[in-house]
N, C-alpha and C positions, 0 to 999 in steps of 0.2 A: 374604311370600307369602299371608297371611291374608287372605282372605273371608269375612265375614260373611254373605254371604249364598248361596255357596256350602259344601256339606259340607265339614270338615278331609279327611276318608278321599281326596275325589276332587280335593280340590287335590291332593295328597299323589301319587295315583294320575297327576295328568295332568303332573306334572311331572316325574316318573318316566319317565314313557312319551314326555316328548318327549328329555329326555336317550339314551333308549334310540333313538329315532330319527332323532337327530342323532348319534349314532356315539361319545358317552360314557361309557354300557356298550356296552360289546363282545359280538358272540353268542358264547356260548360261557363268558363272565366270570360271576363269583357277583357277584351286587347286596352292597353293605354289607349288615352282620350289621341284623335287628331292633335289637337296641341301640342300635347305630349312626345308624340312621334316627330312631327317635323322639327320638334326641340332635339328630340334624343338623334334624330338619322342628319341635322344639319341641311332639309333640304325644305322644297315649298310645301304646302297644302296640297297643292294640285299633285305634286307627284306622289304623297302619301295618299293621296285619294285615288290614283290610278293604281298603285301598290295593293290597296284595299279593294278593287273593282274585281281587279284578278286574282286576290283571292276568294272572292267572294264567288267567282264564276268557277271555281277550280272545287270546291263544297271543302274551305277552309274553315270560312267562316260565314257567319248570315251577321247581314248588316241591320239593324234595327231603328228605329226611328225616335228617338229621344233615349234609349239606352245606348245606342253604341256597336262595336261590334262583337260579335259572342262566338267563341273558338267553338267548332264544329267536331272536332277532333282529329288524330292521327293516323287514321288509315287510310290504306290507300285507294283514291278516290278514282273511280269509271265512270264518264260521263256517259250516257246512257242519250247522244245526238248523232252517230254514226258508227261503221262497221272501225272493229279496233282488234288490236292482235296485245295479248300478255304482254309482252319481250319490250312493247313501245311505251306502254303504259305505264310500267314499272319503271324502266328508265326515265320517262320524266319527270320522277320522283329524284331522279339521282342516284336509283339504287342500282343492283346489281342482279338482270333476270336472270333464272336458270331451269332447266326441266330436265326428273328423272319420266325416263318410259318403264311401265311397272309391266304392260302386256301390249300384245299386236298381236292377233288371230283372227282367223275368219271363224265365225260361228252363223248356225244356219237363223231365220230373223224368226223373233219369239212373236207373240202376238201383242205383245205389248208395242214393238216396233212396227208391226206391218200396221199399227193404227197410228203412231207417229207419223212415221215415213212416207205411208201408200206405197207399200210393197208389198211383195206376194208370199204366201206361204213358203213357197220354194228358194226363193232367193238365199244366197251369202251377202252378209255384212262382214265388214271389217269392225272388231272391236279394239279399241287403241286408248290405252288406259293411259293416266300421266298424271303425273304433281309437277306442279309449275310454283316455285320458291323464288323468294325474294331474297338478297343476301343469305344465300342459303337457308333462310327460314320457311319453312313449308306455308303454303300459303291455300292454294288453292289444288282440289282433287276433282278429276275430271275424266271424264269416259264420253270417247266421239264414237258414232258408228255411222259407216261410209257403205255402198252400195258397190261391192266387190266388182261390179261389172265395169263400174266405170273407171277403175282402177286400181287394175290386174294388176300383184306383183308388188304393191306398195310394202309387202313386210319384209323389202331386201334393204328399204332405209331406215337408218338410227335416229329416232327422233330426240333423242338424248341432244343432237345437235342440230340439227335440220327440222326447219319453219316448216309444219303441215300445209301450210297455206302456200308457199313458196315451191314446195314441191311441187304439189296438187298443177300449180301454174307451167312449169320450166317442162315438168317429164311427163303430165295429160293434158295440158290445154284446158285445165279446169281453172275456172273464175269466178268464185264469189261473189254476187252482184246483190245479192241482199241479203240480209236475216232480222229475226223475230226473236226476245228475247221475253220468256215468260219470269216472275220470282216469287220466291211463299217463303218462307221462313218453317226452318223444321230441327228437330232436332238429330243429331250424327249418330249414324251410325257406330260399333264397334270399332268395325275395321277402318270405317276413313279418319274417327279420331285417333287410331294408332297413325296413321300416315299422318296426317296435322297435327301430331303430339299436343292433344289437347285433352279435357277433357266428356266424356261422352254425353256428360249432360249439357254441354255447351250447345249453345242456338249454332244455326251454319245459316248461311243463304244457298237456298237449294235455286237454281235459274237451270234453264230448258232454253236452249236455242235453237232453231230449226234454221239451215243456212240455205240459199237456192242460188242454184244454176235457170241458165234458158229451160230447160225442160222439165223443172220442179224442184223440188227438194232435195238435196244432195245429201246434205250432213244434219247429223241428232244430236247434239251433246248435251249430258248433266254434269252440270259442275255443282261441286259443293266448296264455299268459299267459307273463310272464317268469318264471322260478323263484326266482332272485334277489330281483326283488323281491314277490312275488306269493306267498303261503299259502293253503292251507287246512285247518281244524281244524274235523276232525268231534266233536261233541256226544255221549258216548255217557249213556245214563241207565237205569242200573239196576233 
C-alpha cells in the first residue's frame, strides 16, 4: 500500500474510508483496536492516530473513550463549517458528480416566496429544478429560485453542464458571499421519490438555504437529499 510520495497517515486514512464505504465496516461496528491497525498497515501509532483524526473530522467515525472507534456510516458526508458547492463535495469522496436539469422557467413569485425572499408580489423568479447524482445514482432533488432581474437571460444556459454558481460569477458579476442553511426531516414526496428511485415512505432531509449577495438575498433553494445516503456534520469550535 505504500506511497512514497503520498503521506503514510492518509494512505492509512483513505483506505479506511473506502473499506468503510464499501460496507466492510459496518455503521454501528468498532474499527480494529489501535494495535491492531498499526500491526495490519505496518506503520506507527502516531500515524494511525492522525488516520483516525481525520476520519473522525470527515463524520466517518466518532472516537469514544474506552470503546474505541465506532463507523459512522457510508454516506456522503457535508460538513456544515463553510459555503460548499455539490460537484466538490462528491469528488472528495472519489466519486463521480453529475446533474440532470429537470426545468428553467420564470414563473411569477407565489407568496410563499415573497416571504422567503423579500420580494414583491410583482416580481419573476427563475425557477431551475435539478437532481444532482453521484455515479450516476440520484442523490439529491433540488429547486433554486433567483430574482429574474438580476439575471436576465439565464435560461439560454444548460445547467446539465454549467456550475450555477460559476455562471452566476463570469456572465453577472454575482458573488455568493454568504448563506444560511435550515433542516427538518420529512417525508418524500411522490414525485421526488420517483426522481431518487426510492421509496415514498422513506425519510429525506428536507434543508432551505437562503444565499446573499451585498444587497440581500439572492437565491432560495429546497433540496430534498436521501437520508440514507446523504449527512450532515456541523463543525462546532469552541
Amino acid at each position: 500500500m505504500k506511497n512514497l510520495n503520498t503521506p503514510l497517515y492518509f494512505q492509512v486514512y483513505k483506505d479506511i474510508k473506502y473499506k468503510i464505504q464499501n460496507g466492510q465496516y459496518k455503521e454501528g461496528e468498532k474499527l480494529p483496536s489501535e494495535r491492531n491497525l498499526y500491526s495490519q498497515y505496518d506503520v506507527s501509532r502516531i500515524t494511525i492516530r492522525e488516520a483516525l483524526k481525520l476520519l473522525e473530522e470527515e463524520g466517518y467515525i466518532r472516537r469514544e473513550h474506552g470503546r474505541g472507534s465506532i463507523v459512522l456510516g457510508s454516506q456522503y458526508n457535508q460538513m456544515l463549517d463553510s459555503l460548499y458547492s455539490f460537484k466538490d463535495e462528491i469528488e472528495k469522496n472519489g466519486d463521480q458528480p453529475s446533474t440532470i436539469m429537470l426545468s428553467l422557467k420564470k414563473i411569477a413569485s407565489t407568496e410563499h416566496l415573497q416571504k422567503k425572499m423579500g420580494i414583491l408580489p410583482h416580481q419573476e423568479v427563475y425557477e431551475l429544478r435539478r437532481l444532482r447524482l453521484a455515479n450516476d445514482k440520484p442523490l439529491i432533488y433540488e429547486t433554486s429560485y433567483l430574482p429574474v432581474k438580476f439575471c436576465e437571460g439565464l435560461e439560454k444556459f444548460d445547467f446539465n453542464s454549467h456550475s450555477l454558481y460559476n455562471t452566476l460569477d463570469k456572465y453577472y458579476d454575482i458573488q455568493i458571499i454568504r448563506a444560511y442553511e435550515n433542516l427538518t426531516a420529512r417525508k418524500l414526496s411522490e414525485s421526488q421519490a420517483k426522481y431518487l428511485e426510492t421509496d415514498i415512505n422513506d425519510t429525506c432531509m428536507f434543508i432551505e438555504r437562503f444565499s446573499y449577495i451585498e444587497e440581500g438575498i439572492f437565491e432560495y433553494t429546497e433540496t430534498v437529499a436521501k437520508a440514507k445516503d446523504y449527512k450532515y456534520t456541523v463543525k462546532l469550535i469552541g
